[in-house]
Rosetta silent file (secondary structure, phi, psi, omega in degrees, C-alpha in Angstrom):
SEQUENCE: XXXXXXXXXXXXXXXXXXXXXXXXXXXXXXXXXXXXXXXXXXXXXXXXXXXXXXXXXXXXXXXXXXXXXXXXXXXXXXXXXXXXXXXXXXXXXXXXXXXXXXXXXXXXXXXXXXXXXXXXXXXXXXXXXXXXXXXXXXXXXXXXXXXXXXXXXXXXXXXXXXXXXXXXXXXXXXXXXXXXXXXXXXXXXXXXXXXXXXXXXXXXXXXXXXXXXXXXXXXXXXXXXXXXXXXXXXXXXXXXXXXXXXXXXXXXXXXXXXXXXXXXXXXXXXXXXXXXXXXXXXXXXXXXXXXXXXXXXXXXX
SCORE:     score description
SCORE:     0.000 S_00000001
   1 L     0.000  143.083  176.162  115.914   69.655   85.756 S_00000001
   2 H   -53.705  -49.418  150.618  112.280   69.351   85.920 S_00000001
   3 H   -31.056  -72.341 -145.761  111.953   72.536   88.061 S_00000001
   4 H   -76.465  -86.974 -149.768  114.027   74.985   86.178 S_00000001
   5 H   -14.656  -53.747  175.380  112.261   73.163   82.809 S_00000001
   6 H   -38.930  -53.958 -171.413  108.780   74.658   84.260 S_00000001
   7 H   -75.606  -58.612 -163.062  109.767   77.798   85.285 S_00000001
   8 H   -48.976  -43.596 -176.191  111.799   78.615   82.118 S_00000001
   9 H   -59.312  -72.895  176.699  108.585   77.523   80.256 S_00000001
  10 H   -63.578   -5.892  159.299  106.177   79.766   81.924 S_00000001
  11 H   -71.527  -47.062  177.279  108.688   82.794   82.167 S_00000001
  12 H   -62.840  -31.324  162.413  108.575   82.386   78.284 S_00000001
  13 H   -60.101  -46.560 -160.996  105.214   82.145   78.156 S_00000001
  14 H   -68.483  -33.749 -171.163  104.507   84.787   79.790 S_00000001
  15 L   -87.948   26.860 -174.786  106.416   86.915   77.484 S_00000001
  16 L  -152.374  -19.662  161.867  103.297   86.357   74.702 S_00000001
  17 L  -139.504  149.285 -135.492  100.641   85.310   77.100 S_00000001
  18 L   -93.032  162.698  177.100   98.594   87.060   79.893 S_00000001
  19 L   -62.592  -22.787  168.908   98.809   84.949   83.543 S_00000001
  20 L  -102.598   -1.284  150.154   95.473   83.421   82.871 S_00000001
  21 L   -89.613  -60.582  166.817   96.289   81.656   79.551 S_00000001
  22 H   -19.999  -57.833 -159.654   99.309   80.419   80.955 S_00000001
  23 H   -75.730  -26.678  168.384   97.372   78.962   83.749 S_00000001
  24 H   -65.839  -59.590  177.141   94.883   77.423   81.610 S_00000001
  25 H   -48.095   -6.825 -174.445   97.395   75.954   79.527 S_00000001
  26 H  -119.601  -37.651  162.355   99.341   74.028   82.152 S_00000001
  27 L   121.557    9.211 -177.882   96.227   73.529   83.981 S_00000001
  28 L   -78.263  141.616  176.070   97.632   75.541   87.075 S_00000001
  29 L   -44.495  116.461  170.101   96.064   77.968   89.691 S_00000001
  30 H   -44.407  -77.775 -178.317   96.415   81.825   87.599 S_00000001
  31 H   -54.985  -23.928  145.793   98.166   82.729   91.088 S_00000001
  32 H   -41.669  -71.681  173.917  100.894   79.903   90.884 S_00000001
  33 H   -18.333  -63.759  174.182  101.574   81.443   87.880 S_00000001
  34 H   -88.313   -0.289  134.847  102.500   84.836   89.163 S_00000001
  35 H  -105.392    4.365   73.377  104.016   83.689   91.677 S_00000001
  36 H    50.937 -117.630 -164.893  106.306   81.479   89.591 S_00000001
  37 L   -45.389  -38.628 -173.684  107.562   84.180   87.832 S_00000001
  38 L  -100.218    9.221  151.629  108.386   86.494   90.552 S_00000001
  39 L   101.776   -9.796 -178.687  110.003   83.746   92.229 S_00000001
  40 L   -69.793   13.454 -171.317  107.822   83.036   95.637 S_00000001
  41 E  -152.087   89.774  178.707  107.337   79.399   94.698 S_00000001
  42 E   -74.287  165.949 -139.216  109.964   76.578   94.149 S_00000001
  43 L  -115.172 -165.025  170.717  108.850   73.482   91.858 S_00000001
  44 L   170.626  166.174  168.900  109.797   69.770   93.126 S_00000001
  45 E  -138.135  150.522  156.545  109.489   66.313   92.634 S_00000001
  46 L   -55.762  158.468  163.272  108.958   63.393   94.883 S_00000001
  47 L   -87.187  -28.319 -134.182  111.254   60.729   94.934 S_00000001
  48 L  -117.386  -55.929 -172.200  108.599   58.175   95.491 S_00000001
  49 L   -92.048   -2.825 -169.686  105.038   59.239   93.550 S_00000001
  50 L    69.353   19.332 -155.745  107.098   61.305   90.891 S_00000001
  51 L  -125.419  139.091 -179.522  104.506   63.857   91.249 S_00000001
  52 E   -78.179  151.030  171.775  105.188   67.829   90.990 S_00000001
  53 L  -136.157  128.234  120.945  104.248   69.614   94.395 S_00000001
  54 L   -15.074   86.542 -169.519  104.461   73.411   94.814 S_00000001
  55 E  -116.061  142.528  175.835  106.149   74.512   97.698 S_00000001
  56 E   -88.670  151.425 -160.773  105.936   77.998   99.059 S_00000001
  57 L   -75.090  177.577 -175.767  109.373   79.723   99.561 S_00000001
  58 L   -81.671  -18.788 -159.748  110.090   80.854  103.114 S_00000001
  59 L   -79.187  134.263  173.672  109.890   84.925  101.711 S_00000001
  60 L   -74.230 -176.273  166.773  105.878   85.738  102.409 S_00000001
  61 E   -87.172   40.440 -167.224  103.433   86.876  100.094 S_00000001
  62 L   -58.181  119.598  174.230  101.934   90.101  100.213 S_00000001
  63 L   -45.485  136.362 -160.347   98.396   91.126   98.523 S_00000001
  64 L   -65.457  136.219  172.322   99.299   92.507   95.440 S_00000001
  65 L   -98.865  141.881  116.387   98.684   96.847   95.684 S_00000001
  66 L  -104.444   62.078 -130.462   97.982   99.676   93.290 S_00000001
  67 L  -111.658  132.060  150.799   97.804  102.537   95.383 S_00000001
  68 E  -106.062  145.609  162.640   97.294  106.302   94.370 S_00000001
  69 E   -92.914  111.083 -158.918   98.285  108.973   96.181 S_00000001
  70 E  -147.934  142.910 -170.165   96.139  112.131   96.094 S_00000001
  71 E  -111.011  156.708 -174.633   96.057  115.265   97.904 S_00000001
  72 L   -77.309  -35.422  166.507   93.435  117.677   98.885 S_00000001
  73 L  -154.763  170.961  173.144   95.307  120.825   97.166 S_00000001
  74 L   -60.598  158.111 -172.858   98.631  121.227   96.102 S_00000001
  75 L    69.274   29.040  123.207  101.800  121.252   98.315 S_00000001
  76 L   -29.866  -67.107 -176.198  100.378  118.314  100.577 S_00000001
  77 L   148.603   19.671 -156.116  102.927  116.309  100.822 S_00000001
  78 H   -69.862  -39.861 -174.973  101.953  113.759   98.416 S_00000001
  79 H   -56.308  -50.029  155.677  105.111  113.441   96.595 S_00000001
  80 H   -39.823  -92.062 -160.685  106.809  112.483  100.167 S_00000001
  81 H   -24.773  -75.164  173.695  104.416  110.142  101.325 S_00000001
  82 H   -31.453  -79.976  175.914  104.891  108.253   98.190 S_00000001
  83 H   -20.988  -67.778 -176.115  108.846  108.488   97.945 S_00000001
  84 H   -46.524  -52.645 -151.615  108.814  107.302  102.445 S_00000001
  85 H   -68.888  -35.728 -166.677  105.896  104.452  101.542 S_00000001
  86 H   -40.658  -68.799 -154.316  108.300  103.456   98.585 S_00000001
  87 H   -57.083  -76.619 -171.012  111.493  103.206  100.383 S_00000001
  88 H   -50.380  -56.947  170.430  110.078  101.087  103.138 S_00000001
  89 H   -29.992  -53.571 -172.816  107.713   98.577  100.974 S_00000001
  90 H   -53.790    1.351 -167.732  111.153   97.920   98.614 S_00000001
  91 L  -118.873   26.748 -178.309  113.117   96.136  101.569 S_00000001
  92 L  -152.530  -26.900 -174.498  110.435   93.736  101.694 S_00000001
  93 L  -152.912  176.768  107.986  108.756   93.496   97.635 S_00000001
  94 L   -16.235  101.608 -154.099  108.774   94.818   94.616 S_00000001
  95 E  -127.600  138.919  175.795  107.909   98.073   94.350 S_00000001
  96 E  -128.841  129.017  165.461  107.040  100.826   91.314 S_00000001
  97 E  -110.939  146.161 -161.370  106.614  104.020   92.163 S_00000001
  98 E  -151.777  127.312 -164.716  104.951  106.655   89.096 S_00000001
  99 L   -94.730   65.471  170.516  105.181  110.120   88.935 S_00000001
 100 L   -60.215   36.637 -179.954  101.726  111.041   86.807 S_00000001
 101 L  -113.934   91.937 -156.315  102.334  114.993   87.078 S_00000001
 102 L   -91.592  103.657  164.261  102.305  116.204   83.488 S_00000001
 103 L  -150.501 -176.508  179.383  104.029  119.700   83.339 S_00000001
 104 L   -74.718  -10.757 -146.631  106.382  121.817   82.219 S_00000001
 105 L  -106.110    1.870  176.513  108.690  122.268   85.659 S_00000001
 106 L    89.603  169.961  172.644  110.121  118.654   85.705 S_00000001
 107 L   -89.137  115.723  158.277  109.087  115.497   87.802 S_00000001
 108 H   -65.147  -16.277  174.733  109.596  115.986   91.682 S_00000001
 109 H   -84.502  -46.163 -160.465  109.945  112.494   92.033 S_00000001
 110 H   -61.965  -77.311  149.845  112.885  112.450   89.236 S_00000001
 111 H    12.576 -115.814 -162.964  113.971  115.571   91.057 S_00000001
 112 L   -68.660   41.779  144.014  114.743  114.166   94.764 S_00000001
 113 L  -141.851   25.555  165.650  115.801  110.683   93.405 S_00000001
 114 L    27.505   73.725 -133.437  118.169  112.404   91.163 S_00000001
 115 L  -146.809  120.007  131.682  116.425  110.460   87.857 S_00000001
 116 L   -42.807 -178.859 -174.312  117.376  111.497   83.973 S_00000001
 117 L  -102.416  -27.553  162.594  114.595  112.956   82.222 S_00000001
 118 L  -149.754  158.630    7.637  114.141  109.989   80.212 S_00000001
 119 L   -57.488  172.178  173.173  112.839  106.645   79.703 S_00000001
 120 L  -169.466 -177.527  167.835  110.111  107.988   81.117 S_00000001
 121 H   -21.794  -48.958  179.782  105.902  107.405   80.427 S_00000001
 122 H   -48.273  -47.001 -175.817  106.810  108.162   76.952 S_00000001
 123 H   -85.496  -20.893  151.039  108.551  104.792   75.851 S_00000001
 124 H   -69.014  -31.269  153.214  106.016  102.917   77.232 S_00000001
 125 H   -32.356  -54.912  176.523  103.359  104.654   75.135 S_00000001
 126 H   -60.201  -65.826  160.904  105.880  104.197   71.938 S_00000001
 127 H  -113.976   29.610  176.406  106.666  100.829   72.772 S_00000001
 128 L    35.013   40.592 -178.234  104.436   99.300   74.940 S_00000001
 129 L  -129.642   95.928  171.744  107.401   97.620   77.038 S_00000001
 130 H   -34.083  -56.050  172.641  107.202   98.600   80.567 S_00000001
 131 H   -40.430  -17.778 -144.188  111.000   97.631   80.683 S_00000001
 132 H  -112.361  -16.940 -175.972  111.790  100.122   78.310 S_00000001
 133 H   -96.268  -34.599 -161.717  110.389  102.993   80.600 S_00000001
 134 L   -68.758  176.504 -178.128  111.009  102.147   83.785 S_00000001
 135 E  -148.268  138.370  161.837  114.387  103.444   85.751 S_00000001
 136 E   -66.762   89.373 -163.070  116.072  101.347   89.032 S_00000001
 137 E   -79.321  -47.600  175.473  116.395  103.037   92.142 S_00000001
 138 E  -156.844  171.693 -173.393  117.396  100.374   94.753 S_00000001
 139 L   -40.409  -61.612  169.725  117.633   96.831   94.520 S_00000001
 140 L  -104.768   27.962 -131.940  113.356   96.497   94.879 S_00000001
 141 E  -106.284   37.601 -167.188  112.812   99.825   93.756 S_00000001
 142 E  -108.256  154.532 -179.561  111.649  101.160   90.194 S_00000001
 143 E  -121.499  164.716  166.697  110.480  104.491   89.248 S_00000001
 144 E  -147.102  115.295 -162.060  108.625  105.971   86.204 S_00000001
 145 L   -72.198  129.970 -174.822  108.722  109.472   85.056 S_00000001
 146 L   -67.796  161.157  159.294  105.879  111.377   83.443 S_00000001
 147 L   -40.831  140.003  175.690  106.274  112.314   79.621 S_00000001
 148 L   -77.480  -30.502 -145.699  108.639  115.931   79.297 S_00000001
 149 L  -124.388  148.972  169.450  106.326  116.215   76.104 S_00000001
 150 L    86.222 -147.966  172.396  102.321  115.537   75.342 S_00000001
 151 L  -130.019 -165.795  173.357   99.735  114.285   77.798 S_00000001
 152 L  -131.008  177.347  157.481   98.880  111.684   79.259 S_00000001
 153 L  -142.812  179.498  173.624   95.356  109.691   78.681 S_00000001
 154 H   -53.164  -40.777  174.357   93.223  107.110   79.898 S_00000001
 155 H   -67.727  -37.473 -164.948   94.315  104.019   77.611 S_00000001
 156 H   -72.079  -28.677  167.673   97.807  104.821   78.123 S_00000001
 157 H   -76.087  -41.608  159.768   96.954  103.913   82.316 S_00000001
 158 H   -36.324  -56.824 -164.528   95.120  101.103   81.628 S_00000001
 159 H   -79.871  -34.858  162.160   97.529   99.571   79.579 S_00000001
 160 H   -29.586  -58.069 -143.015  100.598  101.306   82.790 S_00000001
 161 H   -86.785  -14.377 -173.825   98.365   99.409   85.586 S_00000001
 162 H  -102.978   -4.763  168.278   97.980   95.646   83.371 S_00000001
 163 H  -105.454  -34.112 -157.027  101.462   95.467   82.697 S_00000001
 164 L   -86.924   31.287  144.156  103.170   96.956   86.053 S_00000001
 165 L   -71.199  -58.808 -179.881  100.569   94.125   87.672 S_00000001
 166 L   -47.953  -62.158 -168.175  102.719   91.660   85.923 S_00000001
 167 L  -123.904   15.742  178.096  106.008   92.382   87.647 S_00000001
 168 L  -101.865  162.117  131.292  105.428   94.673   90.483 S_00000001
 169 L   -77.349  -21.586  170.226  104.058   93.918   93.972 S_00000001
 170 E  -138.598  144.266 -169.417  103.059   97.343   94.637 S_00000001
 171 E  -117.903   91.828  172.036  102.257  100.342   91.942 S_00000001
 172 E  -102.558  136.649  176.937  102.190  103.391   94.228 S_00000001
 173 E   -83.917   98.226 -156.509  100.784  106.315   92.285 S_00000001
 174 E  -107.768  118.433 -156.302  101.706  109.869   93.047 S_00000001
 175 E  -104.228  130.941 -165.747   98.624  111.825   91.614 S_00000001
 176 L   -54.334  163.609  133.424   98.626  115.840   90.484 S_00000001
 177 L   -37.364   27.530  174.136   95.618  117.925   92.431 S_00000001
 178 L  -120.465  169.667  172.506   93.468  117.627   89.457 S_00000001
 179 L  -126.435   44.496  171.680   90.347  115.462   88.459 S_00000001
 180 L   -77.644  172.219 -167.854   91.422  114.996   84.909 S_00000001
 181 H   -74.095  -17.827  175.893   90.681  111.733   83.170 S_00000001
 182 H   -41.142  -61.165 -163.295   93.780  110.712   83.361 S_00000001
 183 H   -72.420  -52.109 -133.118   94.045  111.138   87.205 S_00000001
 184 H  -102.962    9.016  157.988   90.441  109.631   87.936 S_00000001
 185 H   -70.707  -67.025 -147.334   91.639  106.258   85.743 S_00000001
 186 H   -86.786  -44.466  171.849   94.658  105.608   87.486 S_00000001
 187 H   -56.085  -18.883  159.616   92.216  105.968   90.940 S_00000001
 188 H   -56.472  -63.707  160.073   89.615  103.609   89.312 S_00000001
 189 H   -34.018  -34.725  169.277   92.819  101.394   88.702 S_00000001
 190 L   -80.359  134.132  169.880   93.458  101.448   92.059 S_00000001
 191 L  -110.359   50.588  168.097   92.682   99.330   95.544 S_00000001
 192 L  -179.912  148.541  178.422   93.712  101.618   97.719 S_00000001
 193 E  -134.146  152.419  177.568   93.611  105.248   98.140 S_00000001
 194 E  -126.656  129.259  167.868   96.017  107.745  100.678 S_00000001
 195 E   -97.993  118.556  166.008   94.161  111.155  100.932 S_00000001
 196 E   -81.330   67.193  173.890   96.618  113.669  101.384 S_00000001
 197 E  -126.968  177.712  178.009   95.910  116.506  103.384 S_00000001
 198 L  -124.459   32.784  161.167   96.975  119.300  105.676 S_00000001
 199 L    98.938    9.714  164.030   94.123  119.806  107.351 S_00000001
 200 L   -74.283  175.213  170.312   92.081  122.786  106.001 S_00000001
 201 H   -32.138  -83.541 -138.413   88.329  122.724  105.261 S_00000001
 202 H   -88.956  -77.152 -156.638   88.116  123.144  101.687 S_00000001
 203 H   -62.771  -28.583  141.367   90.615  120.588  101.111 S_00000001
 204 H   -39.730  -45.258  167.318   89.425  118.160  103.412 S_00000001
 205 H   -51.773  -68.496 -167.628   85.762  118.906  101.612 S_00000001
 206 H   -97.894   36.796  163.971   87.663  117.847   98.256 S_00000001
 207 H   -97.831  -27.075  178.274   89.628  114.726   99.637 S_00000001
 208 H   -68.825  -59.976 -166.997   85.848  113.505  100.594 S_00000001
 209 H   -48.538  -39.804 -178.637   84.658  114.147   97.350 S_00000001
 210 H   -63.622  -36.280 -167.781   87.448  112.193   95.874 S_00000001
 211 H   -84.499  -56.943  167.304   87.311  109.722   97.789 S_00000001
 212 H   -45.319  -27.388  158.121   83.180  109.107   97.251 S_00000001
 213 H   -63.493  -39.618  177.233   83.948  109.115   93.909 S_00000001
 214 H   -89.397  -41.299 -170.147   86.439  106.641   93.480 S_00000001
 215 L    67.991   14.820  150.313   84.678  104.588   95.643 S_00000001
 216 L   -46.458  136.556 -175.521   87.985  102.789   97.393 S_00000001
 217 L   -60.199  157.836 -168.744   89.028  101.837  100.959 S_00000001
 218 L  -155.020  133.178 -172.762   90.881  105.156  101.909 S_00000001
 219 E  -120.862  116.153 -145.855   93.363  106.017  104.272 S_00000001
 220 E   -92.555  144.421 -176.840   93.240  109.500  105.216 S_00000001
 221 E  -121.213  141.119 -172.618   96.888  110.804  106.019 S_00000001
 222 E  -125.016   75.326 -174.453   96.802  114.385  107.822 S_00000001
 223 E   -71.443  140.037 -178.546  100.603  115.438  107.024 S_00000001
 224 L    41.900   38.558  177.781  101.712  117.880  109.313 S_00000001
 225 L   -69.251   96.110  150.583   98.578  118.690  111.054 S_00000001
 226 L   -21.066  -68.823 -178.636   99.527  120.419  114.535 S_00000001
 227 L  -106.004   22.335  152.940   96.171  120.465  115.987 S_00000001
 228 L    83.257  169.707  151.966   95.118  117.232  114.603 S_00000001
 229 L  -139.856  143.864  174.576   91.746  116.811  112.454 S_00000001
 230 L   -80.542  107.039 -176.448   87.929  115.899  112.738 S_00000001
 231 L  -104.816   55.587 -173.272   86.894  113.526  110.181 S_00000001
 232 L    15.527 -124.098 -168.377   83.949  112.355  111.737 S_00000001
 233 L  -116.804   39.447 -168.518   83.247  108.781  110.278 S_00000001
 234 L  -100.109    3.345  170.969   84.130  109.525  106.563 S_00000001
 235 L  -150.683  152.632  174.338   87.252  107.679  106.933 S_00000001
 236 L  -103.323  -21.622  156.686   88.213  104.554  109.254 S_00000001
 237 E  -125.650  128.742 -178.269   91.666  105.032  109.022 S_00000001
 238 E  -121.108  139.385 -169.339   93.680  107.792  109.706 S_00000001
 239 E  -101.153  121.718 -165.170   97.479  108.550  109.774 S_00000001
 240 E  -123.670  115.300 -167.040   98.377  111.719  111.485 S_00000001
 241 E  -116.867  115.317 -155.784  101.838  113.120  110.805 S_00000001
 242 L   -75.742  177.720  140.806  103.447  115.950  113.185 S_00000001
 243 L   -23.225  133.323  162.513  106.491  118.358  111.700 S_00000001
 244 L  -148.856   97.643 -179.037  109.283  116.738  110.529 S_00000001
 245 L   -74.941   -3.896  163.034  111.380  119.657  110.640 S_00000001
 246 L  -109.264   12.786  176.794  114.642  118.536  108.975 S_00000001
 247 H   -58.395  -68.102 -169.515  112.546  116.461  106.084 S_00000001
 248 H   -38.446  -40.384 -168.928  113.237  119.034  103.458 S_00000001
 249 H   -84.757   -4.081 -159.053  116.798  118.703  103.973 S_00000001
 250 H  -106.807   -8.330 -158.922  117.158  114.765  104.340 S_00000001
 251 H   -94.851  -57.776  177.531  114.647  114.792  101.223 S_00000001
 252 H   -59.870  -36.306  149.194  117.220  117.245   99.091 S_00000001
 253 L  -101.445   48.601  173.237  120.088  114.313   99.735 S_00000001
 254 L    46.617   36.026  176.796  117.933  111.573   99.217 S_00000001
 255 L  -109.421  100.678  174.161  117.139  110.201  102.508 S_00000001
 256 L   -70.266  -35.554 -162.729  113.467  108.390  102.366 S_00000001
 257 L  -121.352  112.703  142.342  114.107  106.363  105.703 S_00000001
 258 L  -132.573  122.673 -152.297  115.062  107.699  109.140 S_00000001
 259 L   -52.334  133.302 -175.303  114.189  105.547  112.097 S_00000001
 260 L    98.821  -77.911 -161.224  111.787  107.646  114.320 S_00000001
 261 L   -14.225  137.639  156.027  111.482  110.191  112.066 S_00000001
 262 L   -93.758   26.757  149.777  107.712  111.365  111.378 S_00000001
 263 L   -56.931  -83.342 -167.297  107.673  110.791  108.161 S_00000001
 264 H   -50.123  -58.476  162.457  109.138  107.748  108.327 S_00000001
 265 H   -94.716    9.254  176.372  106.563  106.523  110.924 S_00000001
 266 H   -83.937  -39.825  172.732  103.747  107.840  109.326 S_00000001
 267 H   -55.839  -18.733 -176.213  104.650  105.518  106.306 S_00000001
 268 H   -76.706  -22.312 -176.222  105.005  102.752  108.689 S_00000001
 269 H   -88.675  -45.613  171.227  101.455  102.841  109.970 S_00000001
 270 H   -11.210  -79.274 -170.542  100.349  103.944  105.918 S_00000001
 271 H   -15.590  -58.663 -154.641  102.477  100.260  105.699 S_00000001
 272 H   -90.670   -1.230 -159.590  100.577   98.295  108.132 S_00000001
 273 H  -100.078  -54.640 -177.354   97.006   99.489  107.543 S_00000001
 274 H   -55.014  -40.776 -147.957   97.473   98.308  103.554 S_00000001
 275 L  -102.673   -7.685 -165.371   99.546   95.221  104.012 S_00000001
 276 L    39.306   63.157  178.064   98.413   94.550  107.522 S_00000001
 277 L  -104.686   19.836  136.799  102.205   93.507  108.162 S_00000001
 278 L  -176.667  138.170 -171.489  101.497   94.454  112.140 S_00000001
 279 L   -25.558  120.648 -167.959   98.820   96.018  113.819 S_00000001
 280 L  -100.299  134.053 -165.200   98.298   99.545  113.117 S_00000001
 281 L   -88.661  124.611  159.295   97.760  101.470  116.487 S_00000001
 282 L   147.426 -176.964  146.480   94.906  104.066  115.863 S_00000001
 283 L   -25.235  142.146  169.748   91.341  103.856  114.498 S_00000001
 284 L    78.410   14.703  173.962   90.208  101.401  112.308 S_00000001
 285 H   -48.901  -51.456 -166.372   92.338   98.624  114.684 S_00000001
 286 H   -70.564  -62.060  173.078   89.291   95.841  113.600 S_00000001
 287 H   -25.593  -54.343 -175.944   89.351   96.740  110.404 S_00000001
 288 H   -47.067  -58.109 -169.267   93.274   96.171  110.098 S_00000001
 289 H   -74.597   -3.475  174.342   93.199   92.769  111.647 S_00000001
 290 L   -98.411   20.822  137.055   90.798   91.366  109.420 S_00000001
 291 L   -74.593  -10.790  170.142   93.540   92.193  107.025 S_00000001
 292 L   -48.405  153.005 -173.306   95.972   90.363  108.513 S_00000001
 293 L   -98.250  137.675  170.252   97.749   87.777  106.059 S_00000001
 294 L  -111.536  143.682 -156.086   97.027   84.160  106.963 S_00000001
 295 L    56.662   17.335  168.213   99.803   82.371  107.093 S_00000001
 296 L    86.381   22.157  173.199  101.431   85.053  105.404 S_00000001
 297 E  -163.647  127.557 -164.613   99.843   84.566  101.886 S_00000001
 298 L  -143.007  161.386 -129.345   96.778   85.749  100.745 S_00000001
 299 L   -93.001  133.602 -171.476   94.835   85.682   97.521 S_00000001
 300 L   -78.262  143.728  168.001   95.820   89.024   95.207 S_00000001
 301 L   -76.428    0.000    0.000   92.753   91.365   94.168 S_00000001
């Protein structure tokens, strides 16, 4: 068939050339391409002009993410947030979630999604095949584990964030409490940032800094703030998440999603502020809606 003929040709391509040689070579839009391959776009022919047309599938499109997640000191909540934003994004896209916390004490993400210890960071570094590292969680779902052994460095993220571009829709990044180079790569890498804090001073003071630094739209998340926080205008949107006093234990059997839950709805407004998939109720409302997708497919950064 003329279709499948297409696709199989640019899935194969693909496995030797980057998304913008492809697209030169067939003479095609770079974003046909990628979406192609991940399947958002069936091929056709007329019966009448013989001519291929492009049709978009009924599943939308959502701009393409790389989000890190970084906290103001340790013990935010960062590790949640990710795990919660995961779980919902995955019922909708393709989703990688990446545990960049290089220590001795295990991965917390491996940890509560009850994840060997390997593939992990490590086999992509060895073999430079994303496939080879990653591990399947749910159906749109993959995670990746830091190295047990070594470091991590800057080339080794670069080369993380240009392949998991290729077959993810979203890369969320769950980032240690450090400003190593490592860390302030994968936030460079990113178009989007969630500031994690739980509402002191000094850690608010170095969620700013981070955030002026990186220079990224930023969504400030205030987990388990009581009395709320003042950011004055250093951020336009902020997600404010009460107690969620059975989380530890729904977290320790692996329960990401509970409807209501505040957790659960703090990721949903997280959700809607990035993807603008429905109006996020708080600050930063104008901001949102000119984020809105039109017609439900909009051009990836």
């Amino acid at each position: 068939m003329f279709d499948s003929d297409l696709t199989k040709k640019i899935k194969m391509m693909s496995e030797y050339l980057d998304y913008g040689a492809i697209a030169a070579a067939l003479r095609i839009p770079v974003d046909t391409v990628h979406d192609i391959i991940k399947g958002n776009v069936s091929i056709s022919k007329t019966e009448t002009e013989k001519e291929m047309i492009l049709q978009v599938a009924a599943r939308p499109v959502y701009r393409q993410r790389v989000i890190s997640v970084w906290r103001g000191r340790g013990g935010a909540g960062c590790t949640t947030i990710a795990l919660h934003l995961s779980y919902l994004l995955q019922q909708v896209m393709s989703v990688l979630v990446v545990d960049l916390h290089v220590s001795g004490t295990g991965s917390d993400l491996g940890y509560y999604l009850h994840l060997p210890e390997y593939p992990n960071l490590e086999a992509l570094s060895q073999g430079g095949y994303l496939s080879a590292a990653v591990i399947q969680v749910e159906a749109g779902l993959w995670a990746l584990l830091p190295p047990t052994t070594g470091a991590i460095d800057k080339a080794m993220v670069d080369h993380l964030v240009a392949e998991a571009r290729k077959d993810f829709d979203a890369v969320i990044f769950d980032l240690p409490n450090t400003d190593d180079e490592f860390v302030l790569e994968a936030a460079a890498c990113s178009n989007a940032l969630l500031m994690v804090v739980n509402g002191l001073s000094q850690e608010m003071n170095r969620a700013l800094a981070r955030k002026i630094y990186a220079q990224k739209e930023a969504v400030l998340v205030a987990n388990g703030c009581p009395g709320g926080i003042n950011t004055g205008r250093e951020y336009v949107d902020v997600v404010a998440i009460t107690e969620d006093k059975d989380l530890q234990s729904r977290m320790e059997r692996g329960v990401f999603y509970k409807k209501g839950a505040p957790l659960t709805l703090g990721a949903e407004k997280i959700r809607d502020s990035l993807f603008g998939m429905r109006p996020f109720e708080g600050s930063g409302l104008a901001k949102m809606m000119r984020r809105l997708l039109v017609g439900a497919v909009v051009s990836r950064s």
